[in-house]
C-alpha positions as CSV (number, residue, x, y, z in Angstrom):
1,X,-71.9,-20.1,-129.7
2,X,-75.0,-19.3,-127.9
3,X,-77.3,-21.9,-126.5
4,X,-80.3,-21.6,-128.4
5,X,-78.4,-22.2,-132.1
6,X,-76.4,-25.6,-130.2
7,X,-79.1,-27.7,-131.4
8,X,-78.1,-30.5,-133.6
9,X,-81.0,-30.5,-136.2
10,X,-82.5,-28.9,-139.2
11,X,-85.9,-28.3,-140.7
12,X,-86.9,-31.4,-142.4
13,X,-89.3,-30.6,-145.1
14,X,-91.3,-32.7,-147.8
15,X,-89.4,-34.0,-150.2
16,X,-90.7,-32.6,-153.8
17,X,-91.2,-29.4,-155.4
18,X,-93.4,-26.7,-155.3
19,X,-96.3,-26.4,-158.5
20,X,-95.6,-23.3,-160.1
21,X,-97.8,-23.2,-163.2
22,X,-96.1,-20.0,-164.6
23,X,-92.3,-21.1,-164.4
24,X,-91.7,-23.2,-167.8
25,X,-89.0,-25.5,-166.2
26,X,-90.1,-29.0,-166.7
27,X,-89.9,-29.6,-163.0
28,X,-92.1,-27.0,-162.2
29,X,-94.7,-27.9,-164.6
30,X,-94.3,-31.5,-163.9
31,X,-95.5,-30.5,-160.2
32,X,-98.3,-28.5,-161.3
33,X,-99.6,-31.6,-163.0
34,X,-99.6,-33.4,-160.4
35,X,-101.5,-30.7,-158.3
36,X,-103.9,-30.5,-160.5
37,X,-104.3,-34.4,-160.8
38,X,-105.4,-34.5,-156.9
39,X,-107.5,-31.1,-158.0
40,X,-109.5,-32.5,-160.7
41,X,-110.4,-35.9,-157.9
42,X,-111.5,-33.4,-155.1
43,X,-114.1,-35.6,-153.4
44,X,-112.7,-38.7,-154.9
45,X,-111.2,-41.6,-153.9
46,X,-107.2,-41.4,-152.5
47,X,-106.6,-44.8,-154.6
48,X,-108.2,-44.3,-157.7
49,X,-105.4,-41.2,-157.9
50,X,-103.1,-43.5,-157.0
51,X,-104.5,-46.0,-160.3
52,X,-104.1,-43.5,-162.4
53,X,-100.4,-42.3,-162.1
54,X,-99.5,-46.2,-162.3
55,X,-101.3,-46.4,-165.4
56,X,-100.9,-45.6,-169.0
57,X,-103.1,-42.9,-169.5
58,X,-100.8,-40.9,-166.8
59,X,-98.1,-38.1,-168.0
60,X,-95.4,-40.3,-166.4
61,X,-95.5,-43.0,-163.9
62,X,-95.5,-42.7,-160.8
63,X,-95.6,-45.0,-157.5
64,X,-98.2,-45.2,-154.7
65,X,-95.1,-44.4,-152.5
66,X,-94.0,-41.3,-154.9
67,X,-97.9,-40.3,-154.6
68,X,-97.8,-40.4,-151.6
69,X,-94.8,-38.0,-151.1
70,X,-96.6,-35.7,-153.2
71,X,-99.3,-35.8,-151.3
72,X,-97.9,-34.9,-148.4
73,X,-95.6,-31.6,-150.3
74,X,-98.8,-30.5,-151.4
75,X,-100.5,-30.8,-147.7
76,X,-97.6,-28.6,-146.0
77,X,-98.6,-26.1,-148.7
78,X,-102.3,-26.1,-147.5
79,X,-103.7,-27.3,-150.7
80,X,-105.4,-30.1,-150.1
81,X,-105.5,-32.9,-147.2
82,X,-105.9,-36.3,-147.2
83,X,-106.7,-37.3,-143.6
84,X,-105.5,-40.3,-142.1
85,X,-107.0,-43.5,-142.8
86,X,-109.2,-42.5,-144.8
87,X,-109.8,-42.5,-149.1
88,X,-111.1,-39.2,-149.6
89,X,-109.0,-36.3,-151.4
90,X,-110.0,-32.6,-149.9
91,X,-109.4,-29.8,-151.9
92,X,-109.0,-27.2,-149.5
93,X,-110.7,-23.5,-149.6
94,X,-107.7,-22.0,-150.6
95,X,-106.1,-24.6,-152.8
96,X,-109.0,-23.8,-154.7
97,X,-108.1,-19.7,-154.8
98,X,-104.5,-21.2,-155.5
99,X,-105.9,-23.1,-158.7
100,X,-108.4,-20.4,-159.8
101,X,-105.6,-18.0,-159.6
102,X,-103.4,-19.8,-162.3
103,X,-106.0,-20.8,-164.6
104,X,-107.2,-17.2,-164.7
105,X,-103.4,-16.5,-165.3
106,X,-103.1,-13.8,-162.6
107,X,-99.4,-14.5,-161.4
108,X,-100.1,-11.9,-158.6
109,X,-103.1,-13.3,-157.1
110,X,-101.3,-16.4,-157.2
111,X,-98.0,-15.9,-155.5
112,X,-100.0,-13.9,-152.9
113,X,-102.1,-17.0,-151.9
114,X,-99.3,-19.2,-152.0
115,X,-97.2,-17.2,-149.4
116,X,-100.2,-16.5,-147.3
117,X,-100.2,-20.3,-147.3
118,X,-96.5,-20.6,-146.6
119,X,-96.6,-18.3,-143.7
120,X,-98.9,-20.1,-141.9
121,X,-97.2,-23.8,-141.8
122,X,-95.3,-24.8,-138.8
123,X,-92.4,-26.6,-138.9
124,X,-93.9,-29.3,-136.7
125,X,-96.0,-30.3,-139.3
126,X,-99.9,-31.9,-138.6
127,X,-100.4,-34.4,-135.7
128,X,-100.5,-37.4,-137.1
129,X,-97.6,-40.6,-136.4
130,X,-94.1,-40.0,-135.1
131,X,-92.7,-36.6,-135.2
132,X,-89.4,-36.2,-137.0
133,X,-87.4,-35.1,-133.8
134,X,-87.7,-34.2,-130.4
135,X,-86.8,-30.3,-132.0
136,X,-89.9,-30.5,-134.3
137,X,-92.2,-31.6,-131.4
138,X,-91.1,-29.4,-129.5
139,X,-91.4,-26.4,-132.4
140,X,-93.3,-23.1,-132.4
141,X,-91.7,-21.8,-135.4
142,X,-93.5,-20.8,-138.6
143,X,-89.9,-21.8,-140.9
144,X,-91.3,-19.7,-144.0
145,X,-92.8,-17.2,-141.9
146,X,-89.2,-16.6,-140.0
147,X,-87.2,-17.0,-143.3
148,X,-89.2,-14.4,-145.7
149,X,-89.2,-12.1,-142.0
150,X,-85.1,-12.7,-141.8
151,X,-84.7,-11.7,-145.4
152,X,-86.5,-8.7,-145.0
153,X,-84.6,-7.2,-142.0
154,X,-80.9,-8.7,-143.5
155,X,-81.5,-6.7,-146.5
156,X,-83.8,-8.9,-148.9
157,X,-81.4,-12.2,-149.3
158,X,-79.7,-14.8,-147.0
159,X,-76.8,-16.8,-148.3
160,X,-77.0,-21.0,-148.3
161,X,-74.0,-20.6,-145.2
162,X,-76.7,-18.5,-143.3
163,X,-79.4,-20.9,-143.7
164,X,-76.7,-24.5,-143.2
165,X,-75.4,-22.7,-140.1
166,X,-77.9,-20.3,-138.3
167,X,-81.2,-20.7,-139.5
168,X,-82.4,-24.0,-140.0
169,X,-81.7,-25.0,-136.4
170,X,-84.3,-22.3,-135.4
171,X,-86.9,-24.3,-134.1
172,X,-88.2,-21.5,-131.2
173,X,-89.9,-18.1,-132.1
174,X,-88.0,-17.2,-129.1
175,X,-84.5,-17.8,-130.7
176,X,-85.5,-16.0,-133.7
177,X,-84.1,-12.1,-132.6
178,X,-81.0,-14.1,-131.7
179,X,-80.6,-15.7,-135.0
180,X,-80.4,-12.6,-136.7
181,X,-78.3,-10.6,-134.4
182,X,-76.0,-13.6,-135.1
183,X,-76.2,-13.4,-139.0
184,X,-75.7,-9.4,-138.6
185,X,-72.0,-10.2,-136.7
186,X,-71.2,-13.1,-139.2
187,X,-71.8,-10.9,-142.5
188,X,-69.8,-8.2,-141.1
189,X,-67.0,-10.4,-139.2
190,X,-67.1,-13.7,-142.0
191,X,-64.1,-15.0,-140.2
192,X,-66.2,-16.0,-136.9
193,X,-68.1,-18.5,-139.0
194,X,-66.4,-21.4,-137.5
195,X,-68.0,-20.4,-133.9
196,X,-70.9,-22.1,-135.8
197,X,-70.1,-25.4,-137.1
198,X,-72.8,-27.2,-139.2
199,X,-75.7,-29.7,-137.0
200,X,-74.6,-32.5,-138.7
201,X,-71.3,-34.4,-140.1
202,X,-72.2,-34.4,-144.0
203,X,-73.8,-31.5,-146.0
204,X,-75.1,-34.4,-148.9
205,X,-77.9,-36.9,-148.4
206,X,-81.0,-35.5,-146.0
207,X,-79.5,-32.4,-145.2
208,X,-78.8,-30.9,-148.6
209,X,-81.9,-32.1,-149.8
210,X,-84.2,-31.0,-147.0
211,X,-82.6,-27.3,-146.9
212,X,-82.6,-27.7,-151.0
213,X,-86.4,-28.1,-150.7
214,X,-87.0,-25.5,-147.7
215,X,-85.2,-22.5,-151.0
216,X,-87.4,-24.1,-153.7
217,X,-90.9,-24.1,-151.3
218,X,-90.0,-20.5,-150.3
219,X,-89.5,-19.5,-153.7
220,X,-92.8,-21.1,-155.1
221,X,-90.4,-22.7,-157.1
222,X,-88.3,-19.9,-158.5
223,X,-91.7,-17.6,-158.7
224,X,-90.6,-15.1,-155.7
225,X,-86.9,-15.8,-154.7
226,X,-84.0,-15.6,-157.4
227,X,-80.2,-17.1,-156.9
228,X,-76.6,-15.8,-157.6
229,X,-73.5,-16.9,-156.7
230,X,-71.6,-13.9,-157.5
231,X,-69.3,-13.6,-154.2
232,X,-67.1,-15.8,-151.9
233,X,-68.5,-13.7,-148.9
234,X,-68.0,-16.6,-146.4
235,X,-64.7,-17.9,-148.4
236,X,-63.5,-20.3,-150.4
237,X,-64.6,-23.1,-148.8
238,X,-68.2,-22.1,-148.1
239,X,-71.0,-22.3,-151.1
240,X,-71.3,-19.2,-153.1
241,X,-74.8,-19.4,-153.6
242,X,-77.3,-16.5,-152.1
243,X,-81.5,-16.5,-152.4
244,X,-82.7,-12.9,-152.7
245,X,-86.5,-11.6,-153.2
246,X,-87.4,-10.6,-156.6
247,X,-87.9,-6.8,-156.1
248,X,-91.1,-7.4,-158.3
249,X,-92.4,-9.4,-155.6
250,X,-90.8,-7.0,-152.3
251,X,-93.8,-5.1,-151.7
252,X,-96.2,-8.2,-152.1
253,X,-93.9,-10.3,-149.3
254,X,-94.0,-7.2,-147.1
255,X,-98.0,-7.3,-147.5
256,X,-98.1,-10.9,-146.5
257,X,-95.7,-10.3,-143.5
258,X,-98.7,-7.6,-142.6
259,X,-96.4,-4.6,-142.8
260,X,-98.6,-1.5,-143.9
261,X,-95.7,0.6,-145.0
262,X,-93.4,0.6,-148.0
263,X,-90.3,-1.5,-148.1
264,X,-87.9,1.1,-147.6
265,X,-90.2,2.5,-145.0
266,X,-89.1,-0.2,-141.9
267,X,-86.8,1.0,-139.0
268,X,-84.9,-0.9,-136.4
269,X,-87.6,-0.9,-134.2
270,X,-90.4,-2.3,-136.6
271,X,-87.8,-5.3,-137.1
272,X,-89.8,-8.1,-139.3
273,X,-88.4,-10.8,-136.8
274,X,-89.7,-9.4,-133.8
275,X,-93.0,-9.2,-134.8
276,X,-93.1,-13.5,-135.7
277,X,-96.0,-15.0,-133.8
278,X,-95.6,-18.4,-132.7
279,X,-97.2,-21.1,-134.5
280,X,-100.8,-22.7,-133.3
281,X,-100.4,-26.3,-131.8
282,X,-103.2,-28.9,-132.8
283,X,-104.2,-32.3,-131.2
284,X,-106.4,-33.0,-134.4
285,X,-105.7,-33.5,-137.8
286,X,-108.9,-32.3,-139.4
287,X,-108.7,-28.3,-137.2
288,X,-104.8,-28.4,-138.5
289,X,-106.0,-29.0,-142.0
290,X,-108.9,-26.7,-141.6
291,X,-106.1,-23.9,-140.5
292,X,-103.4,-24.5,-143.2
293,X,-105.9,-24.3,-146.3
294,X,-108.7,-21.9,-145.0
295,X,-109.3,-18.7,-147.9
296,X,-106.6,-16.5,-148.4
297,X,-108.2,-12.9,-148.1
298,X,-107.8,-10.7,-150.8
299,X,-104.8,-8.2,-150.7
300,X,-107.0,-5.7,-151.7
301,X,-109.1,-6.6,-148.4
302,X,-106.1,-6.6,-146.5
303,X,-105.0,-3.0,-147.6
304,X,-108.5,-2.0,-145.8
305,X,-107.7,-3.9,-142.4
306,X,-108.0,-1.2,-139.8
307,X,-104.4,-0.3,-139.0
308,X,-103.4,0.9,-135.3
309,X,-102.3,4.2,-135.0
310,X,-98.5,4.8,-133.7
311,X,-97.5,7.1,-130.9
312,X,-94.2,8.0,-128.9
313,X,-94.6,7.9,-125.2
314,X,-91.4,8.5,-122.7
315,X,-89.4,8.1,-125.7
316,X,-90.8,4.3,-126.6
317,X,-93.5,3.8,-130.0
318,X,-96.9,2.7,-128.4
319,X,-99.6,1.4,-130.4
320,X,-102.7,2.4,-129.6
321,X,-105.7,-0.1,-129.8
322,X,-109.2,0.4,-130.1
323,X,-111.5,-2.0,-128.7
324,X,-114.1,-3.2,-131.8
325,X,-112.0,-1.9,-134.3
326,X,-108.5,-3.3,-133.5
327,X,-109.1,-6.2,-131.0
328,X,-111.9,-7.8,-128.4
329,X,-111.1,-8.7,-124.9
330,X,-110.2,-12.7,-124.0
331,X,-110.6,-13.5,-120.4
332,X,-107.3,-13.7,-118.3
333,X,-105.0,-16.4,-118.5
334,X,-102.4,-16.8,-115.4
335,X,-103.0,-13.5,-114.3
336,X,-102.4,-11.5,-118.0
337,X,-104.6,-9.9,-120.1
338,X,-105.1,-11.0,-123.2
339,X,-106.6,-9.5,-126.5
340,X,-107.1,-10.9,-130.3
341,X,-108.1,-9.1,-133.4
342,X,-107.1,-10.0,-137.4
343,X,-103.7,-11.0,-137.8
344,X,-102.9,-8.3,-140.2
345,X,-104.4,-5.8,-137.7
346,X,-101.7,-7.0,-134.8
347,X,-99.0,-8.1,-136.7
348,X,-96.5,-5.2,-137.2
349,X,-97.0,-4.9,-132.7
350,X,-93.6,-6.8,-131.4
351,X,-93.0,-8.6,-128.4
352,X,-91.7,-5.7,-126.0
353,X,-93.7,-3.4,-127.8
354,X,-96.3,-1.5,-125.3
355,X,-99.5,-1.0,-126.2
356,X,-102.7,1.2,-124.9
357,X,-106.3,-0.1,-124.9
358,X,-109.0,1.7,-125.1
359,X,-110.2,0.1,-122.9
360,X,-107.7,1.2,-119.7
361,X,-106.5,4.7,-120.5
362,X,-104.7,4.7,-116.8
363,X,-102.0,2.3,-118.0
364,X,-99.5,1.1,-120.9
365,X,-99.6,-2.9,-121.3
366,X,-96.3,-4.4,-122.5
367,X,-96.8,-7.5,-124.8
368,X,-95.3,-10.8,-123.4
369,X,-96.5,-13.4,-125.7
370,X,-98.3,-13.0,-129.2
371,X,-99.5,-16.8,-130.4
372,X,-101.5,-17.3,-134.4
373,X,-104.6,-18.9,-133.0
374,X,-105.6,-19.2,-136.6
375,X,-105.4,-18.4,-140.3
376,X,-106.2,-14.7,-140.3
377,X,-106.4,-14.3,-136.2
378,X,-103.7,-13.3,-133.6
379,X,-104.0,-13.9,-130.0
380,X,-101.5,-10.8,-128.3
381,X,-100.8,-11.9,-124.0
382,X,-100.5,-8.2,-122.2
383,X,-98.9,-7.5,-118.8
384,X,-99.5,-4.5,-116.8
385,X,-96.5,-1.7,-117.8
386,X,-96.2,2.0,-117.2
387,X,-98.9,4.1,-115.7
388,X,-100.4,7.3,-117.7
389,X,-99.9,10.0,-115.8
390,X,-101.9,12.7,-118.6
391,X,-104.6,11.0,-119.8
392,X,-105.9,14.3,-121.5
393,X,-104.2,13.2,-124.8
394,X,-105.2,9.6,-124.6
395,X,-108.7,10.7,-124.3
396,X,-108.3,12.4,-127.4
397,X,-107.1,9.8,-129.1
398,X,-109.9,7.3,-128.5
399,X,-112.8,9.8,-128.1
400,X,-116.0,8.2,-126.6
401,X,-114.7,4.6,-127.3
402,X,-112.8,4.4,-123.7
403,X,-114.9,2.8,-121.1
């Protein structure tokens, strides 16, 4: 098995659902009330929420430890915060859009905020307290980000094997390629699966659970994702069951991975899991929360992001960047140049990919690190490549806007 999926740990997740408003499963609904019990206190006090749900006038009771678990779900979802120490429930900018969205009763709007949100949460969780491992502390991975992106290059599903096995114990967006290349092998050589036994001894208790949460988060409770367990692909002994994206909802999940083409438009080398950014890392709790629940631009804005154009150069795709339009210049950092620009600008450029700036016809740059700096922003680390021996064509390309 290869080094990097060793690891003996999984993604450890909050512990409750996720509030889907539109779903009319009792647990979903039961979870949107709740949401919108911490939405209606925005501003307010921590404990009087906590008052109420021990109280009569609540739906059902519930105890400051079970509010407090909620509390959390609802902070890794970016909808509201409550920071440390402190009484004071914050509704965040887009936990409002989130709310609006389903009193409004526009599904769309609604499951595109919520995976916007998704995308953006890393596994490690806000620094606050004890971490839950030395492989969350140590994380860079976006989980929802990575799964949604592994779906959509392993042909829109992933089977519960996949995600016991290979892709919960991705805790590096450098581990990520190799991941896939091992669920690719796997699905078309099933017997191999016990190169890759399970990170711990027992599937029931934390692990089950976590993992069970991790589908049902993903999902927006059942909103984006649907289930089947109509094959024994892995065998007999393995679960049947398999997530796949609701083709309704294909072209949407594509929009919030930043791809600008269709879904049956992406080649090998525009893989979704090459293009994963690694996850910003925060010291305080009140820039994390900032982060997770800033607006959600609208998808309609996002179609009108300036888009990179694509050329082939000595046989290799090249995007080709335009200083003002599709980045700005950050001053070097150990002897690379970096560049930023909107995240759904940079997004579909992989690591590996090379790149041309406007900015330095004479030479390709090769991107070495790409890094979410923050909610709608991507940070791109460039070294030095090929030269460009005819600029003539280059020129052409940017016009006047080389200098």
């Amino acid at each position: 098995m290869p080094g990097p999926l060793q690891i003996k740990d999984f993604w450890r997740v909050n512990s409750y659902g996720y509030p889907n408003p539109f779903s009319t499963n009792v647990r979903s609904q039961e979870a949107w009330a709740t949401f919108d019990s911490f939405y209606q206190r925005d501003q307010d006090s921590y404990s009087s929420l906590k008052t109420y749900w021990a109280s009569h006038k609540a739906p059902r009771k519930l105890n400051k430890h079970a509010v407090e678990s909620w509390k959390a779900t609802f902070e890794e979802f970016g909808l509201l915060y409550v920071i440390s120490r402190s009484n004071e429930i914050t509704i965040t900018p887009a936990g409002k859009q989130f709310h609006a969205a389903a009193e409004q009763n526009n599904e769309q709007d609604f499951v595109w905020i919520g995976l916007n949100l998704l995308f953006r949460y890393p596994v490690k969780g806000p620094p606050r307290g004890r971490k839950k491992s030395a492989a969350h502390s140590n994380a860079d991975i976006l989980p929802y980000r990575f799964l949604y992106s592994s779906m959509r290059d392993l042909g829109g599903y992933f089977w519960w094997t996949e995600l016991e096995r290979i892709l919960c114990r991705v805790f590096l967006t450098s581990v990520a390629g190799t991941a896939i290349d091992t669920i690719r092998n796997l699905r078309v050589n099933p017997s191999e699966l016990n190169r890759y036994p399970l990170p711990v001894d027992k599937t029931s208790g934390a692990f089950y659970n976590s993992l069970n949460q991790v589908a049902n988060h993903a999902g927006m409770n059942h909103l984006v994702l649907e289930q089947d367990s109509e094959s024994e692909h892995y065998g007999r002994n393995e679960s049947r069951r398999r997530h796949l994206i609701k083709h309704d909802y294909l072209s949407l999940v594509s929009a919030a991975l930043g791809d600008s083409k269709n879904p049956t438009d992406c080649d090998s080398s525009a893989l979704f899991v090459d293009r994963l950014p690694s996850a910003p890392d925060f010291t305080e709790e009140q820039s994390y929360f900032d982060y997770l629940g800033a607006a959600v631009p609208s998808l309609s804005a996002t179609k009108k992001t300036a888009t990179p154009e694509e050329i082939v150069l000595g046989g290799d795709t090249v995007f080709v960047l335009k200083s003002g339009e599709h980045f700005e210049s950050v001053p070097k950092t150990n002897h690379e140049r970096i560049i930023k620009g909107k995240a759904h600008t940079l997004c579909r450029i992989a690591r590996n990919h090379r790149v041309i700036l406007s900015t330095d016809v004479m030479w390709t740059y090769l991107v070495v690190g790409k890094d979410l700096t923050g909610p709608t922003e991507l940070r791109l680390s460039l070294r030095r490549a090929r030269p460009i021996t005819n600029i003539e064509p280059i020129n052409t390309l940017f016009g006047d806007d080389n200098a």
